[in-house]
ROFI-160640 format. One record per residue (C-alpha): residue in one letter; z, y, x. Coordinates in steps of 0.001 Angstrom, whole numbers, plus 524288, in hexadecimal, padded with zeros to 5 digits. Example, Ala and Ser with C-alpha at 12.3 -4.5 7.8 and 13.67 -1.06 7.14 Angstrom:
# ROFI-160640
A81E787EE6C8300CS81BE47FBDC83566
//
This chain:
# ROFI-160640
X1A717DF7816221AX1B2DADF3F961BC7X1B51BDF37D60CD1X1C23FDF125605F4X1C447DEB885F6D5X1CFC0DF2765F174X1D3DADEA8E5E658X1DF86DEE875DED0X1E84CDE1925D8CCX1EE2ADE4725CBDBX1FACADDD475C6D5X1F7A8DD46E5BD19X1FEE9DD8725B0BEX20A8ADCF735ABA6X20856DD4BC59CD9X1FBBEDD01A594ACX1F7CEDD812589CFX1EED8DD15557F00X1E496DD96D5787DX1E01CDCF9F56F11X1E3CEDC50A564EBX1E7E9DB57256768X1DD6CDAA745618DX1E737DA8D655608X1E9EDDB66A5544DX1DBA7DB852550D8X1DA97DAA78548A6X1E583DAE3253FCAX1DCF7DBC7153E47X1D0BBDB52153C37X1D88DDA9785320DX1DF78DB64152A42X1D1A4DBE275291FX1CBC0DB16A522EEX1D4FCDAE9451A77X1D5B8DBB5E51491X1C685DBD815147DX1C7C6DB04F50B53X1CFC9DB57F50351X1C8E9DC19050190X1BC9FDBA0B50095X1C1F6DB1474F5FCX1C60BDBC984EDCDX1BA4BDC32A4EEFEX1B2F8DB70D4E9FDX1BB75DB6564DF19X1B911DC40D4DB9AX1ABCBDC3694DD71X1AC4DDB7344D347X1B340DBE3B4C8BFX1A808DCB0E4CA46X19E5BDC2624C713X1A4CCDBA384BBBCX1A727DC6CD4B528X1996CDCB3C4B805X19540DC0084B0D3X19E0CDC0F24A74CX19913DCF6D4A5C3X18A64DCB2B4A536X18CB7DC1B349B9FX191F1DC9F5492FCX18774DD1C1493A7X17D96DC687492DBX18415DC50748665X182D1DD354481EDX17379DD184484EEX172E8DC54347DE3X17AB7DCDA7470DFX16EF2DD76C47267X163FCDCCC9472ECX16A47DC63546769X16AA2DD56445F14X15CB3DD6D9464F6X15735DCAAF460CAX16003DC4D745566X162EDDB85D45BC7X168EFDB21446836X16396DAF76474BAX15913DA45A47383X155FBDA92C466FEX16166DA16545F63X166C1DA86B451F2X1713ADB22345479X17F44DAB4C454CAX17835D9CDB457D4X1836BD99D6460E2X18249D8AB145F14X1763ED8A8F466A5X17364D82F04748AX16B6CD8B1147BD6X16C34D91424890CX1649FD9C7448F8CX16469DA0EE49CB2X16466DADA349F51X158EBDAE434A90BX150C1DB9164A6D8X14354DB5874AA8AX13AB8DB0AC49FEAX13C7FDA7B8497E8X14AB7DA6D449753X14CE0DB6D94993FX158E5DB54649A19X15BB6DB05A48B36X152E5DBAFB48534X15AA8DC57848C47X1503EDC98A49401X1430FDC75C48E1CX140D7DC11C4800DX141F2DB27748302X149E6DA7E1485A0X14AA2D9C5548B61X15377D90F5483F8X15A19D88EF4908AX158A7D7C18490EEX14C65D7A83486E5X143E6D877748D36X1402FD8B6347FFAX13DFBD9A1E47DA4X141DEDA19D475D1X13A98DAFE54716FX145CEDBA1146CC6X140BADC44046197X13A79DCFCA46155X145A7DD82D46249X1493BDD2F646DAFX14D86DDD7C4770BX15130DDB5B4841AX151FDDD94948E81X15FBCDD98548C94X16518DD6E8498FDX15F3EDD7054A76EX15B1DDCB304AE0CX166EDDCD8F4B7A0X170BDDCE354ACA3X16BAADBFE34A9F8X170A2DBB8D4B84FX1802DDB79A4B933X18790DBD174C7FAX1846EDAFAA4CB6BX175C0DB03C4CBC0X174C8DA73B4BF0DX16D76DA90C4B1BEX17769DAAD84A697X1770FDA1E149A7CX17680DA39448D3DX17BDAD980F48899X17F62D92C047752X189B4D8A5247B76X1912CD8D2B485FEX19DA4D83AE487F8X1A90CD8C4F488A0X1B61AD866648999X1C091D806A492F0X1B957D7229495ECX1B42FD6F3D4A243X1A56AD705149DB6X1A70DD7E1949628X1A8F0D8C2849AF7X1B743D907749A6CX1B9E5D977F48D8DX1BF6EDA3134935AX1B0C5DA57149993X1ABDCDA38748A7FX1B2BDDB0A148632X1BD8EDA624481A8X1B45ED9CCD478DAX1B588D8E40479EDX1AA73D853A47571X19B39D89CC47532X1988CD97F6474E0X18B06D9F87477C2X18B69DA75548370X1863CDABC94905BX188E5DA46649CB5X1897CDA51F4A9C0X1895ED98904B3A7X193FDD9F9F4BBDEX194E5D9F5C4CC41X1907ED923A4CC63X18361D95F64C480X1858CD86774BB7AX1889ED8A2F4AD54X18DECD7D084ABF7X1997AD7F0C4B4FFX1A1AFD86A84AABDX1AC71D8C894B0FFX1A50CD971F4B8A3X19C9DD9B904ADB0X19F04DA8804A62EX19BE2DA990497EAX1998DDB36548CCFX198DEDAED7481A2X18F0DDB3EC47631X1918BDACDC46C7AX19E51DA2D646A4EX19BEDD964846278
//
């Protein structure tokens, strides 16, 4: 038996066509995509920044409003100092649980920071007057309620324009800023209860 292998040839074709993209084609795709995801990134991050400034510039405000109602409430000023005592030194952190709750605006105590005294607000105390997560800044930090604050345009004092414009001591509410260290001042936000 015989058996025959047809086989056609085919002319090779003298014209290439190219159905994809050159190495450095696709690199200069890939280097254009990351630089504009940075960009976009970056701007993102700065917008996400400024949201949570103002958030804490919002909660501190009302932080403040609470602390107005405690004082009406109670007839003096967190820790239990005469109304208008702004010359005092005493801080208070804002964390709720017991004893500090949160400067008195959560439960009828507080907690004088450094010394741990307590202190036992009257009878017509009547709060709470904020919830524990009020007391929390975007940052995942206590706030502070704090007689002198430094406000001013030194190196070792929160800018002035975060002091509602004061210079010197006033006696306000702060917040440690991104960084969570209330003694680096330029990322903290301010408002201020009281100036001196």
């Amino acid at each position: 038996m015989n058996f025959f292998i047809f086989t056609k040839h085919h002319k090779a074709s003298s014209l290439h066509t190219f159905c994809g993209f050159t190495l450095i084609e696709l690199l200069v795709v890939i280097a254009v995509i990351g630089i504009l995801s940075t960009i976009i990134l970056s701007a993102l991050s700065d917008a996400r920044d400024k949201a949570e400034r103002a958030n804490a510039v919002t909660e501190l405000k009302s932080l403040r409003d609470a602390i107005f109602t405690l004082e009406l409430d109670t007839g003096v000023m967190v820790g239990g100092l005469a109304l208008d005592t702004c010359a005092a030194n005493d801080e208070y952190s804002f964390e709720p649980t017991s004893p500090e709750c949160g400067g008195g605006l959560i439960c009828n105590t507080a907690r004088l920071y450094p010394s741990g005294a307590t202190y036992t607000y009257p009878s017509s105390w009547n709060g709470p007057y904020v919830s524990e997560a009020a007391l929390l800044d975007p940052w995942g930090n206590y706030y502070l309620f704090d007689y002198d604050i430094h406000c001013g345009d030194s190196g070792n004092a929160i800018p002035s324009e975060k002091c509602n414009g004061n210079t010197g001591e006033v006696v306000g509410v702060t917040s440690a800023g991104p960084d969570g260290d209330f003694f680096t001042y330029n990322d903290n936000e301010v408002s201020v209860v009281c100036p001196q």
